[in-house]
N, C-alpha and C positions, 0 to 999 in steps of 0.2 A: 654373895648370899646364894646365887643361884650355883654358882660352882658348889658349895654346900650339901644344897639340898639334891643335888645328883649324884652325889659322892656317897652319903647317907643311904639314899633312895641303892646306890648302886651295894654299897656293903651288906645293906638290907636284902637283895636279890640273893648276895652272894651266901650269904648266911643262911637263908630258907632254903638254896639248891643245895648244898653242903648237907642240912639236914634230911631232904626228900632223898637226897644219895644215902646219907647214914642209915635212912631208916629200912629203905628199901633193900637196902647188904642186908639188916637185922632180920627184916621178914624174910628174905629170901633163904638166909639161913636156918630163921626157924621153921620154914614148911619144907624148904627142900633136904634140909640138914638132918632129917627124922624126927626134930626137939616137938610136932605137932603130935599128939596121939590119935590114928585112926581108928582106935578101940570104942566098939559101940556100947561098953559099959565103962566108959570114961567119959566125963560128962568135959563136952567142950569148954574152953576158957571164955570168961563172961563177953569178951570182946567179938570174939569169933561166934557165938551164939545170936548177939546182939546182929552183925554183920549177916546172916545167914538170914537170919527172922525177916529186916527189913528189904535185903536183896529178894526175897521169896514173893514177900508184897507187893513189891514194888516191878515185880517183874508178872506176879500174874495179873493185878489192875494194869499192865500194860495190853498185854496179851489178852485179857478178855470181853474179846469184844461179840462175841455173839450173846445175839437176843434171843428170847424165848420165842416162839412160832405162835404162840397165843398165850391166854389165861395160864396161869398155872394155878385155877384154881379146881380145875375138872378131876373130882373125884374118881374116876375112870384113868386119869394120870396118877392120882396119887398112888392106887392100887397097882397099877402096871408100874409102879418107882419100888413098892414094898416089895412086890415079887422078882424083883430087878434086884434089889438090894438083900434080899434074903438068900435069891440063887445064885448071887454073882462071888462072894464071898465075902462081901461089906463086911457083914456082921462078924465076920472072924478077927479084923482087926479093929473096931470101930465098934461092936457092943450095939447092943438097943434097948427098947424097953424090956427092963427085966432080967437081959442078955449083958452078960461077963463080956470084955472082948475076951479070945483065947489068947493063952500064957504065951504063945511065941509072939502076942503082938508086942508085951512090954519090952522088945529089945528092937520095934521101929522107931525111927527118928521122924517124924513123933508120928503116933498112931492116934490123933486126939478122940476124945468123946464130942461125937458130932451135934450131941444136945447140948453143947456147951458152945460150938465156935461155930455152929451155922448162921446162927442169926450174926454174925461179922462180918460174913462175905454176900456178897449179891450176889443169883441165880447166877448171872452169864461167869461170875468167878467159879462157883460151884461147880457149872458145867464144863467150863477150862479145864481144871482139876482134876474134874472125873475123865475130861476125853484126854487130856497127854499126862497126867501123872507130874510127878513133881521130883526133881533128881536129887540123889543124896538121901533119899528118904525111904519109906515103906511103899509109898504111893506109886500102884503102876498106871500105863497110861490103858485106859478102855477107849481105845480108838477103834478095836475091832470091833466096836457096837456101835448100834445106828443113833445118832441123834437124839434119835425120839423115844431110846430106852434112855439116853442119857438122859431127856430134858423130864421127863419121869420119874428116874429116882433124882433130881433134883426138887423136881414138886413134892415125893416123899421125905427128904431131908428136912424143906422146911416146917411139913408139918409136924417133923419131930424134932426139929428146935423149938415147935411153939408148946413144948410137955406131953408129947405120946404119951398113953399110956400103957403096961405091957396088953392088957386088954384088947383096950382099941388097935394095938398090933397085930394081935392075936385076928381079931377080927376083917385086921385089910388082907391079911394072907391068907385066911377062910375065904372071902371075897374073892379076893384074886384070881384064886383056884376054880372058883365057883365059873367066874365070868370068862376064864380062860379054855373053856371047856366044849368043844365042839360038839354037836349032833350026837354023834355016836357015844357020849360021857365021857372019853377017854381024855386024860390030857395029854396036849401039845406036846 
C-alpha cells in the first residue's frame, strides 16, 4: 500500500511538472511570440488585466510604508495639496470638480477619477503613488517634490474623495493664492 501511494503521489508530481512545463512554452509563446497586443486601444485579456490589477495592489500595500508627518487635517495642507494639484498637472489627467480630465488622458492605462478610487487606498498608499508613479501606466513618479507637497495634495485628495464641490474648489485655489502670497503681493 505504501508502494502505491508514492507511485500515485510520484505520477501526480509527474503530471503537474509536465503541465507548469506546458503551460510555461504556452505563455512564453504568447508574450514573446507577439500573439499579446501592446496596443493601448486594445483593451487587455481579462486574465492579464486581472493579473496587472492585483500585482499593482499588492505591490504598492507593500511598498507603502510611510506615514503622514502629522494631522492631515490642516486646512493650510489641504490648500497647499489644491495648489499642488492644480499646478502640478493632476488635473489634466485626473479631472476635478467640475473639470473634464483632458482628451489625451482617455488613452492612459488607467487615468481613474480620483473621486471615485481615493477613498480605497490609504494616505501612505496615495502618497507612494504620487512620490514613484506606477509602471505600465499614465502615472509619473513626483519624486522631484518634497514630501511635504506630496503629503498635501494627499490631504487634498481626500477631501475630494469625500464630494468637493466645483465651488468649494474654486475657493481652496482663491485661498491658496491668497495665502501664497508674500509682502510685496506678488506670487511665488
Amino acid at each position: 500500500m505504501v508502494i502505491t501511494f508514492r507511485a500515485k503521489t510520484f505520477r501526480f508530481l509527474e503530471l503537474f511538472g509536465l503541465a507548469a512545463i506546458i503551460g510555461g512554452i504556452v505563455a512564453g509563446t504568447f508574450f514573446f511570440g507577439g500573439f499579446f497586443s501592446v496596443a493601448a486601444n486594445h483593451p487587455d485579456p481579462e486574465i492579464i488585466n486581472w493579473m496587472l490589477i492585483h500585482v499593482r495592489k499588492a505591490s504598492i500595500a507593500r511598498h507603502a510604508t510611510d506615514r503622514p508627518p502629522g494631522s492631515l487635517d490642516d486646512p493650510a495642507l489641504v490648500r497647499a495639496g489644491a495648489l499642488a494639484y492644480s499646478q502640478n498637472g493632476c488635473i489634466n489627467c485626473h479631472g476635478g470638480p467640475g473639470m473634464e480630465p483632458a482628451k489625451f488622458s482617455e488613452g492612459l492605462n488607467p487615468a481613474p477619477n480620483l473621486k471615485r478610487v481615493v477613498n480605497d487606498l490609504l494616505p501612505q498608499e496615495l502618497f507612494w503613488i504620487i512620490k514613484n508613479g506606477i509602471k505600465m501606466t499614465g502615472m509619473p513618479a513626483w519624486s522631484d517634490h518634497s514630501d511635504e507637497e506630496i503629503w498635501a495634495t494627499v490631504t487634498f485628495l481626500q477631501k475630494l474623495g469625500n464630494g468637493m464641490t466645483e465651488p468649494q474648489y474654486g475657493e481652496l485655489i482663491r485661498a491658496s493664492m491668497t495665502h501664497s502670497m508674500p509682502a510685496g503681493g506678488h506670487h511665488r
